[in-house]
C-alpha positions in Angstrom: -28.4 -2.7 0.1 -29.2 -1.6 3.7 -28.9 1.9 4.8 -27.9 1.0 8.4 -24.6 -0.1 9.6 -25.6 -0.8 12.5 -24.5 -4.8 12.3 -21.0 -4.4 11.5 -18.6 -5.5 14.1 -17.1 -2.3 14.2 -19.6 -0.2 14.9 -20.8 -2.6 17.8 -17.0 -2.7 19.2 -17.2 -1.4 22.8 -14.8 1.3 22.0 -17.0 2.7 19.2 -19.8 3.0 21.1 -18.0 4.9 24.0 -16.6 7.2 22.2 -19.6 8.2 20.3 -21.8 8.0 23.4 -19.3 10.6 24.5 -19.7 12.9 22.1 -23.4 12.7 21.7 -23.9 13.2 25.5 -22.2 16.7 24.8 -24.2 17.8 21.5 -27.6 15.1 20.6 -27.1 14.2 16.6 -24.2 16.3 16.7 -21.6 13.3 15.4 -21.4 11.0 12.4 -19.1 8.4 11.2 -18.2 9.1 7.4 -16.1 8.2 4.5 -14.4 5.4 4.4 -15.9 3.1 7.2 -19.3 4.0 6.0 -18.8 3.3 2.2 -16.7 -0.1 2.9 -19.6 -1.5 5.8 -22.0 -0.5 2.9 -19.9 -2.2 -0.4 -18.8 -5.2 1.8 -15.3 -4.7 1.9 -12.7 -4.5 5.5 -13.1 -1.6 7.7 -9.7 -0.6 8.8 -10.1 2.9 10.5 -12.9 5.1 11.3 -12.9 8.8 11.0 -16.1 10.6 12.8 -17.4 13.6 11.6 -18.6 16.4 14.1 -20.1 19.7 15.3 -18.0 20.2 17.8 -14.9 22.2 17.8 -11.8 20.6 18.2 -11.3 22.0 21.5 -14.9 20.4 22.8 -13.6 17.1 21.0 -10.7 17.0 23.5 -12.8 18.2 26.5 -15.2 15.8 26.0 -12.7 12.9 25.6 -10.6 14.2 28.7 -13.7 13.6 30.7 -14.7 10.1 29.7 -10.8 9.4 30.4 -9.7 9.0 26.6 -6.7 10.0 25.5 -7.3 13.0 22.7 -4.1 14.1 20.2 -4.4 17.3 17.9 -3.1 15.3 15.0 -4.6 18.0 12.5 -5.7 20.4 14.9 -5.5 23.2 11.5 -7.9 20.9 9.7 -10.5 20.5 12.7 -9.0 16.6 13.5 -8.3 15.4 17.3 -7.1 11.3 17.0 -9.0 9.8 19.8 -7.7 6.6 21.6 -10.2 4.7 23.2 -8.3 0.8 24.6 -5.5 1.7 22.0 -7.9 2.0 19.2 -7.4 5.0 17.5 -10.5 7.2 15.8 -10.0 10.3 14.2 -13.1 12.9 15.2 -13.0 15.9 13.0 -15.1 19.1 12.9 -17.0 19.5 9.9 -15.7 22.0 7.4 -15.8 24.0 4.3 -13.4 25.5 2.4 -12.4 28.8 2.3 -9.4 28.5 -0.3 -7.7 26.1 -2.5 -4.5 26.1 -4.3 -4.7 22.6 -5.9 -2.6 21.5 -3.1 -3.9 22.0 -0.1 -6.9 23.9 1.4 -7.7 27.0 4.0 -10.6 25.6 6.0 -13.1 27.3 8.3 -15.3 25.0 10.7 -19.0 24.5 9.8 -22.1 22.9 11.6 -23.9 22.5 8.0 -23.6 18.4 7.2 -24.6 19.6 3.4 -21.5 22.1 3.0 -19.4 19.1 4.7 -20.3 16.1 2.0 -19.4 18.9 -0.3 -15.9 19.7 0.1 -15.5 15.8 -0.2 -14.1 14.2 -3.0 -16.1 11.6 -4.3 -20.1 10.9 -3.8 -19.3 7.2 -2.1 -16.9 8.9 0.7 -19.7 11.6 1.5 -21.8 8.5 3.4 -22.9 9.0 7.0 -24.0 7.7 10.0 -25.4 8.3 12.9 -25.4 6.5 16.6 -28.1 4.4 15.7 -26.2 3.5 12.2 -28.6 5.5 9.7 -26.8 6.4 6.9 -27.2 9.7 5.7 -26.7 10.5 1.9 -26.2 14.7 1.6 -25.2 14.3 -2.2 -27.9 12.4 -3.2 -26.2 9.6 -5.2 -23.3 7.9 -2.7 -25.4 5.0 -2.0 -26.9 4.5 -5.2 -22.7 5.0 -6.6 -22.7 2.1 -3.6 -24.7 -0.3 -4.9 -23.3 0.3 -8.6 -19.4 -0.1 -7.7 -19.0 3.4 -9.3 -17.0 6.0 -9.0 -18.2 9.9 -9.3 -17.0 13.2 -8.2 -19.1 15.4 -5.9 -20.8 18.1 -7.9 -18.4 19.4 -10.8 -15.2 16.9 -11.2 -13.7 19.9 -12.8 -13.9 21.7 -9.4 -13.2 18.8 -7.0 -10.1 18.1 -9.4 -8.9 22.1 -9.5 -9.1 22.1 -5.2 -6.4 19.6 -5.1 -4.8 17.9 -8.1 -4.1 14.5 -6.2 -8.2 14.2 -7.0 -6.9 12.8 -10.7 -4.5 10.0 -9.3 -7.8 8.9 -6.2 -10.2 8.9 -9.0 -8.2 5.9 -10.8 -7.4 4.7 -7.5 -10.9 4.7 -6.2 -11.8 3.1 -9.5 -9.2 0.3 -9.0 -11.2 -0.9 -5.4 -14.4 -0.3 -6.1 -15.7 0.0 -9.5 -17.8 -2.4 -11.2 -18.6 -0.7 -14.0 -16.8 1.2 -16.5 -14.4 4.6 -15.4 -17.0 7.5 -15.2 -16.8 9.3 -18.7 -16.9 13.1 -17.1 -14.7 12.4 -14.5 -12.2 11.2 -16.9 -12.7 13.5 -19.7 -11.8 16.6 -16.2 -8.7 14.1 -15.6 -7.3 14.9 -18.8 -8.2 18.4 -19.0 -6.8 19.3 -15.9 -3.7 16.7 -16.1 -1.1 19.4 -15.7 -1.8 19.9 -12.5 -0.3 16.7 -11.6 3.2 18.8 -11.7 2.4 20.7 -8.6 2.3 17.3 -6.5 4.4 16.7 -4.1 7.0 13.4 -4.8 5.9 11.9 -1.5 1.5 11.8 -2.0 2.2 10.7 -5.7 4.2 7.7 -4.2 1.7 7.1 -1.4 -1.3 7.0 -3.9 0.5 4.6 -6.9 1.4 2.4 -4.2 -2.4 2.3 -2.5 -3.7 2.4 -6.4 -1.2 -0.9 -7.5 -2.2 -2.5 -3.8 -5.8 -3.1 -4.9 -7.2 -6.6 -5.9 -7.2 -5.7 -10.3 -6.2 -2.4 -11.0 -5.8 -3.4 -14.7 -9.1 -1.4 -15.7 -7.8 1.7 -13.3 -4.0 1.8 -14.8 -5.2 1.0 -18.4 -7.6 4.5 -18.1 -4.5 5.9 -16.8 -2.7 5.2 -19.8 -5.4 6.3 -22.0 -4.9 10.0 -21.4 -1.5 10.2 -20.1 -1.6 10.4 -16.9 0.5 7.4 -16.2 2.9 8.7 -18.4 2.8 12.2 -16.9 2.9 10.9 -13.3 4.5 7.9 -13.1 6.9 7.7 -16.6 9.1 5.1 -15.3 6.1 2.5 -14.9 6.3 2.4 -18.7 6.5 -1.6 -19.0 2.9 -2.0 -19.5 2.5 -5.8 -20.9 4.7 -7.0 -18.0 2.4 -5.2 -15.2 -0.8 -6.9 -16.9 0.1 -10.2 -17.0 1.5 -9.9 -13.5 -1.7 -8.9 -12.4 -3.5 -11.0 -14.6 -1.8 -14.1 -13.0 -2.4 -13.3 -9.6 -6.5 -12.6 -10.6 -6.4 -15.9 -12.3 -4.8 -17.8 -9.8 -5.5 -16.0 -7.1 -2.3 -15.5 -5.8 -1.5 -13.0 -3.1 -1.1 -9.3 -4.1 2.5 -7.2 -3.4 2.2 -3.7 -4.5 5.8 -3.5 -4.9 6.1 -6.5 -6.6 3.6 -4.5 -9.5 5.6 -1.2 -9.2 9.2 -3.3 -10.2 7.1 -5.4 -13.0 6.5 -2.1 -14.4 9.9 -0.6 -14.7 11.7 -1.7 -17.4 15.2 -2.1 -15.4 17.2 -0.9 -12.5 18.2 1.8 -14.4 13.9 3.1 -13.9 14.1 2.0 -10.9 16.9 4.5 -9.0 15.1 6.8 -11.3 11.3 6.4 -9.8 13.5 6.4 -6.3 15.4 9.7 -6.9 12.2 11.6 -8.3 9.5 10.1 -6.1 12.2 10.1 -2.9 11.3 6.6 -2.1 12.3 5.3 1.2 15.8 3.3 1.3 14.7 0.0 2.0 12.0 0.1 -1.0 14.5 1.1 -3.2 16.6 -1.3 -2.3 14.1 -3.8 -2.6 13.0 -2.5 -6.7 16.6 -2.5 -7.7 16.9 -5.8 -6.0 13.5 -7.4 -7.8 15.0 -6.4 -11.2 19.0 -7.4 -11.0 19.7 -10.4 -13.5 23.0 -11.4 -11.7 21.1 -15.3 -10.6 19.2 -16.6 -13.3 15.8 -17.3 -12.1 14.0 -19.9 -14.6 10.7 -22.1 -14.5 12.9 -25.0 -14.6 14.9 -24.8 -12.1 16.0 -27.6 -9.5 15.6 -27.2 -6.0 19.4 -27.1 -5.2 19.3 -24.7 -7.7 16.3 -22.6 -5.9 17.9 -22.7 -2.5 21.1 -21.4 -3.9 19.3 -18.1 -4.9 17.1 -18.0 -2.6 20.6 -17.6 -0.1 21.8 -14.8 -2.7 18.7 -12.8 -2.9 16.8 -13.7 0.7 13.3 -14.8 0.2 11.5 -12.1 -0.8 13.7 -10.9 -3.5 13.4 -14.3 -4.6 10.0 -14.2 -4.5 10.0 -10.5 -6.4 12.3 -11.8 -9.2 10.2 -15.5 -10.0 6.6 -13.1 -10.0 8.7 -11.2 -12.8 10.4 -13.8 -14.5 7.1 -15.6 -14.5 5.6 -12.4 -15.8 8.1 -12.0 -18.4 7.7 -15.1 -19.7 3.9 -14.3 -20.9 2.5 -16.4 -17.8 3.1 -19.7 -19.2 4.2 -23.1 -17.3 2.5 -21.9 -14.3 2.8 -25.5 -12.3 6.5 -24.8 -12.5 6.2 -21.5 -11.2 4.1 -21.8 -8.3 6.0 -24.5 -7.3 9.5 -22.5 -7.5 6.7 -19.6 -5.0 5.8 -22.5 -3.0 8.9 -24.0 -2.1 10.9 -20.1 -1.5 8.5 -19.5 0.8 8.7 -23.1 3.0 13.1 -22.7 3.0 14.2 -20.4 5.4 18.3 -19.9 4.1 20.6 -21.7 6.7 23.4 -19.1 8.8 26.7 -20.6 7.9 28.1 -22.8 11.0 31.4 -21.1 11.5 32.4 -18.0 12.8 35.6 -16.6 13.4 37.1 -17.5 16.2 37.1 -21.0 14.9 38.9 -19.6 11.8 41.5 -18.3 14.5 41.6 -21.5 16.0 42.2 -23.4 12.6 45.6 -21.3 12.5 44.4 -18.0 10.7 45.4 -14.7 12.4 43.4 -12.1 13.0 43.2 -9.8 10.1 41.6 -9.5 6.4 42.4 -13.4 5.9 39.9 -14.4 8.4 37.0 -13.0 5.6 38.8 -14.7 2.8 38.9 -18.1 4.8 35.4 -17.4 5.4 34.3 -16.5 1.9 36.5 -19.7 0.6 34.5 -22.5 3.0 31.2 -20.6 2.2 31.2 -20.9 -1.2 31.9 -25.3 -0.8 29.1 -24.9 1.8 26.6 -23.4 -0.7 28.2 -25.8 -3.1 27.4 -28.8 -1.3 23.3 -27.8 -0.7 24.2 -26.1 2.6 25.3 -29.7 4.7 24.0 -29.8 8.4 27.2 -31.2 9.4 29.8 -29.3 11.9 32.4 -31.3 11.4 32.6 -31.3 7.4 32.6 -27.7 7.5 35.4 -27.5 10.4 37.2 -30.0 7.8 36.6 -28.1 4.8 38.0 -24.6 7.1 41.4 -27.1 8.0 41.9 -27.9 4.4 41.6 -23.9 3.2 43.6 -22.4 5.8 46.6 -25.0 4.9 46.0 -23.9 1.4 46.5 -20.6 2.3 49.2 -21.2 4.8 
């Protein structure tokens, strides 16, 4: 494995090099790029943002930036971090810290120009990875690149201490692990999981949502989420993910047949029922729309089966919309131990190539047909519907404006 980055496309991107041209002109060697942009240039995985690491103070940051004609936000301005927009890219450029205090939560910082007592205060040895202008990766821990070239995850120092300075540490280590491990969940990091799994109580609802949806987003978490289970942290943190079997076989499909991956689609394969899921919503205060979308996944009111027929499909698929559809066949499919996969992928295939038809009447033509205005114009409208979803959804004006004569006389 090289220890330059100096190829990737990101760090060649003309922003990059302006912005970091910037900041060295005001302090030589002064900046790095660290953590995540590093570690995934190095492991061969997307780069999707890039944090920079600094000695200068925030308020040098935003000088600096105001002269070379970037834009500059105090995003985290408590925390040392100025986001940086260079040609609508955003960077975040943060000062280098240690910490002062820590409450398992959330940490009192005080800035730092020691690289060393900044790799420290990070979390795990892969995410303390720098480099320089020129790309040199630096390695202050001593074992991030050689975690790097393993696919292994290890905390910085004593996993009992990174854990203790925030608690959220336990859920990133299976996450992490989920990503980018290739061997085996780290036996001390684990073992200062479990010791320290009360601390998962003091979390906020919000980053325990954030992380088990990042965690369930990666390619096989099966390893990550069966370690989880192992000493109850799944159970402790996430109790209403309790149908296991269903989760792995989901997952186990999509790594076999290399199907795309739907966080949410994992998070409603492991609820056992709607009942879970406004539960997980309530306690976890998921957003509306993903509520809506668990309790939708796991409703039995249109009977999804492998053998369906394509009127059949396109009938639900106008019920449910596409990507419930799509939620509830993934499940089904699941349910079903992952057998008669042809069948299933074709029921995938075909939900995503039908986009639902609108319904070619609206209700001025009810009017016109003779119905006043008023609460029979819906039931008109229901009534020609239903023999419109009946009949495979007919391209055809005219039968439908037959079908709306023939109600409306009935209801006359």
């Amino acid at each position: 494995m090289t220890t330059s980055i100096a190829v990737a496309s990101w760090f060649k991107a003309k922003e990059t090099q302006a912005l970091i041209a910037a900041l060295e002109a005001a302090r030589a060697g002064g900046s790095r790029f660290v953590g995540g942009c590093v570690r995934n240039t190095l492991m061969g995985r997307p780069v999707d943002d890039i944090d920079i690491a600094t000695q200068l103070t925030p308020d040098q940051v935003s000088a600096v930036c105001k002269r070379a004609g970037f834009a500059a936000h105090p995003t985290g301005i408590e925390h040392g971090t100025v986001t940086v927009v260079v040609n609508h890219k955003p960077f975040e450029v943060t000062t280098l810290r240690r910490d002062v205090t820590t409450d398992g939560r959330r940490a009192t910082v005080a800035f730092t120009e020691d690289w060393n007592e900044d790799a420290q205060r990070r979390d795990f040895r892969i995410n303390g990875l720098y480099a320089d202008a020129s790309g040199q990766v630096y390695d202050p821990t001593g074992g991030g690149l050689d975690d790097a070239r393993a696919g292994r995850v290890i905390f910085i120092g004593d996993a009992h201490t990174r854990i203790r300075e925030d608690y959220l540490r336990i859920l990133r280590f299976f996450r992490f692990n989920a990503w980018y491990a290739r061997t085996p969940l780290d036996p001390h990091g684990l073992q200062a999981c479990a010791d320290l799994i009360a601390g998962l109580d003091t979390l906020s609802a919000e980053r325990i949502w954030k992380e088990v949806k990042k965690l369930l987003g990666a390619p096989d978490p099966r390893a990550a989420w069966e370690g989880m289970s192992a000493i109850e942290v799944r159970a402790r943190a996430l109790p209403e993910l309790s149908n296991e079997r269903r989760l792995d076989t989901l997952c186990t499909l999509e790594a076999d047949l290399m199907l795309p991956v739907d966080a949410m689609t994992r998070i409603a394969a492991a609820l056992a029922d709607q009942k879970a899921a406004w539960a997980l919503a309530r306690r976890l205060k998921v957003s509306n729309d993903e509520r809506d979308r668990l309790v939708a996944a796991l409703g039995d009111e249109v009977k999804i089966t492998s053998y369906m027929s394509l009127r059949e499909m396109r009938r639900a698929i106008y019920r449910l919309g596409n990507a419930v559809f799509r939620d509830r066949v993934m499940l089904a499919w699941a349910g079903a131990g992952g057998e008669k996969a042809q069948q299933w992928r074709a029921l995938i295939a075909h939900g995503q190539m039908w986009t639902p038809p609108k319904l070619p009447l609206s209700g001025d033509e009810v009017m016109a047909a003779g119905v006043p205005a008023g609460p029979k114009i819906g039931v008109v409208m229901r009534e020609v519907e239903e023999w419109w979803i009946d009949a495979d959804f007919p391209d055809d004006k005219l039968s439908v404006i037959e079908r709306l004569k023939a109600v409306a006389q009935g209801l006359a």
